[in-house]
C-alpha positions, 0 to 999 in steps of 0.5 A: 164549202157549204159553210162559205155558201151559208155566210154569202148567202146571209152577207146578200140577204143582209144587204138586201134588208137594209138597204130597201126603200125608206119612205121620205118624210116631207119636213116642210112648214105647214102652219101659219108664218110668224116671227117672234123675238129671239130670246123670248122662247129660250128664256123663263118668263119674269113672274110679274111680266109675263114674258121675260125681262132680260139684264144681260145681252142675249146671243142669239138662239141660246139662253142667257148665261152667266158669262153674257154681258150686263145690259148697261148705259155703256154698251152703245148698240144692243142687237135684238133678233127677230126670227122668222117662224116659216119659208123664207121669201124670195122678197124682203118682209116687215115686221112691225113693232112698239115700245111698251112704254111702262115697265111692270116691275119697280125693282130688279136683281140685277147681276154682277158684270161678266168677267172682262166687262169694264168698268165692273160693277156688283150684283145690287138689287135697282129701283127700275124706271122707263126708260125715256127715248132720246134720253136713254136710247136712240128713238126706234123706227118701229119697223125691222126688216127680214131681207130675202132669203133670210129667216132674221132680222134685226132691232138695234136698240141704241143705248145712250150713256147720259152718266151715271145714276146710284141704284137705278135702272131703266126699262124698255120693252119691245112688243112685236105688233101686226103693222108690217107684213109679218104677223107676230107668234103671240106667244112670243112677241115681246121682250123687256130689257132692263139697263143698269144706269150705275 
């Protein structure tokens, strides 16, 4: 009996311990709202470039791997994530950006394709040119959209395959900027992709 007393008497007070109040942390965002480029804090900057220079197709909010596919003049459109850093809005937000029209490098290691990719080509180190609007992607508006009650938008970068050229690769960098209604992180604001012209 007193054995059955002692062991209600700690089931009751064990419950009573742990299951007293717990403060609520507040998890809202307080700093400034910005947006940045998906793959850029997920991926090393490029030594030369100071911000990372992509050759394969980035899925968003993981790193590259060696299973993504080769950026090339035959993947048509490429979609490029832009990710708001903040509350979202009852109403649609811009963001602005431009072409950074030199690229930094003048050759890349560029990777095989991934398996499937077809037709296949090898690993092979390309000289690196810019890459000409209309010539090896379709113009871009310079503007993305995050609609309401969204933290993404989108930039479709629509590749051209105007046939192939021997070891050679073209250079296109996106830069967000301050034109639209959303203000860029400035350390995250830009992405270069390299696209294998073989």
């Amino acid at each position: 009996m007193k054995n059955k007393l002692i062991y209600t008497i700690t089931g009751l007070m064990t419950v009573l311990l742990f299951s007293s109040c717990i403060k609520q942390l507040d998890k809202t965002f307080q700093g400034n709202t910005v947006v940045e480029i998906d793959p850029t804090p997920l991926n090393s900057a490029n030594a030369t470039a100071g911000y990372p220079v992509l050759t394969r197709i980035p899925a968003f909010g993981i790193p590259l791997r060696t299973s993504d596919s080769t950026l090339r003049r035959l993947n048509g459109t490429v979609r490029i994530r832009v990710n708001l850093v903040g509350p979202q809005s009852d109403q649609s937000q811009t963001v602005g950006y431009k072409i950074m029209a030199a690229s930094p490098l003048t050759s890349i290691a560029f990777p095989a394709t991934a398996s499937g990719q077809t037709p296949s080509a090898s690993a092979a180190t390309l000289a690196v040119q810019n890459a000409v609007s209309g010539t090896h992607y379709t113009a871009l508006s310079g503007t993305c959209t995050i609609p309401p009650q969204s933290s993404f938008g989108y930039i479709d970068v629509a590749i051209i395959n105007n046939g192939p050229t021997a070891g050679q690769a073209r250079f296109l960098g996106i830069q967000l900027d301050s034109s639209g209604t959303l203000k860029p992180n400035p350390n995250y604001n830009k992405i270069g992709l390299v696209i294998d012209q073989r």
